[in-house]
C-alpha positions as CSV (number, residue, x, y, z in Angstrom):
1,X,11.3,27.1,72.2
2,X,7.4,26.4,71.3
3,X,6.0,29.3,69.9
4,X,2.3,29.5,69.1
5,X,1.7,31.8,66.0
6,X,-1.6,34.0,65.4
7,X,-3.3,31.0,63.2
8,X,-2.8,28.8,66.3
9,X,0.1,26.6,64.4
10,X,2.6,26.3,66.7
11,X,6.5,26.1,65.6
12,X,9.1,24.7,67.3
13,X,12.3,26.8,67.2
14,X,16.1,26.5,68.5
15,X,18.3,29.0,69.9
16,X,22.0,28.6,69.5
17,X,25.1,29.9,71.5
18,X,25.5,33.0,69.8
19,X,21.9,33.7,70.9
20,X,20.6,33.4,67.0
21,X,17.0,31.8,66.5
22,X,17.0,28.8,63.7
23,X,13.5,27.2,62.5
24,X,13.4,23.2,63.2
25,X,10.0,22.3,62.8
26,X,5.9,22.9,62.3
27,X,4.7,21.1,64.9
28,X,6.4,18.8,68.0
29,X,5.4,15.7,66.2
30,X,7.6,16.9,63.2
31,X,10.4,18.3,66.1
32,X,10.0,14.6,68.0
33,X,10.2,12.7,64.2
34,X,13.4,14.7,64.0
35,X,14.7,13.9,67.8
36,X,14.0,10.1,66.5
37,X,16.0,10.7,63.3
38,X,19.0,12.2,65.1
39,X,19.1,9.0,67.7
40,X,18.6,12.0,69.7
41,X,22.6,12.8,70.1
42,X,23.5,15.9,72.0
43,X,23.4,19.0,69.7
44,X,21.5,17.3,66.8
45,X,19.4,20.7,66.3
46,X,22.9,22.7,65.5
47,X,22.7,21.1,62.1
48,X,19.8,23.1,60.9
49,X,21.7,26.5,62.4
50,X,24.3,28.5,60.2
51,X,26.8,27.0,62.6
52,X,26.2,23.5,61.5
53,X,27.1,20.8,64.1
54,X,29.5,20.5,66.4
55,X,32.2,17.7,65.2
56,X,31.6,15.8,68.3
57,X,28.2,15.5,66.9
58,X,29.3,15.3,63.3
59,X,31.5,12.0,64.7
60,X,28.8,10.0,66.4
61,X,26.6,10.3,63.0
62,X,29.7,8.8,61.1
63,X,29.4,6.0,63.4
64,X,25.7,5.2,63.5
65,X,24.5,6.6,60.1
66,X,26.7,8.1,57.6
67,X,23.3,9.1,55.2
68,X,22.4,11.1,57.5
69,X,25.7,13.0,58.2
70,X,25.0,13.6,53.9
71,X,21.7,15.0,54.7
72,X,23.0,17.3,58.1
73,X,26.6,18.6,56.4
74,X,26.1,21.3,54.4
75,X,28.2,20.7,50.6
76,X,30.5,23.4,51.8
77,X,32.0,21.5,54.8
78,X,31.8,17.9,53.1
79,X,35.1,15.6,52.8
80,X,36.6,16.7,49.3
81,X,34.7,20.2,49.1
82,X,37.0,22.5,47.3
83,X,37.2,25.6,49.3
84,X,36.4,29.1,48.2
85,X,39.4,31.0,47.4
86,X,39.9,33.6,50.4
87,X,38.5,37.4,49.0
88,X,41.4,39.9,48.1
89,X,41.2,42.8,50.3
90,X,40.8,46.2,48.4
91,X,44.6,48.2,48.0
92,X,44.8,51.2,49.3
């Protein structure tokens, strides 16, 4: 979506599938550069959602450019993150 503010900067915004709105960039040039940076792969703008990328996605960028896969995975859901332990649920 291209959504022009009250101080005439536009935005450039992405809707994902469960219907949540995620910033991408300031302007279409900065939304193109990132196209460009992605090679334009399907579902390139999931990476800046709270879903992250689909692994489909997540596979082609090991292929093509593994810096960038470092720059679009979150820490959390990197090879050799330790997990968070699971929260204890309160005893009743």
């Amino acid at each position: 979506m291209y959504f022009q503010g009250r101080e005439s900067d536009p935005e450039v915004w992405f809707q994902d599938l469960s219907c949540a709105w995620s910033f991408l960039a300031r302007s279409f040039s900065d939304y193109f550069r990132l196209m460009l940076t992605h090679v334009g792969l399907p579902g390139w703008q999931h990476a800046f959602t709270p879903m992250g990328s689909h692994p489909s996605t997540l596979a082609w960028l090991r292929l093509i450019d593994v810096r960038r896969l470092a720059v679009d995975t979150p820490p959390s859901r990197q090879a050799g993150a330790v997990p968070e332990a699971p929260a204890k649920s309160p005893k009743r």
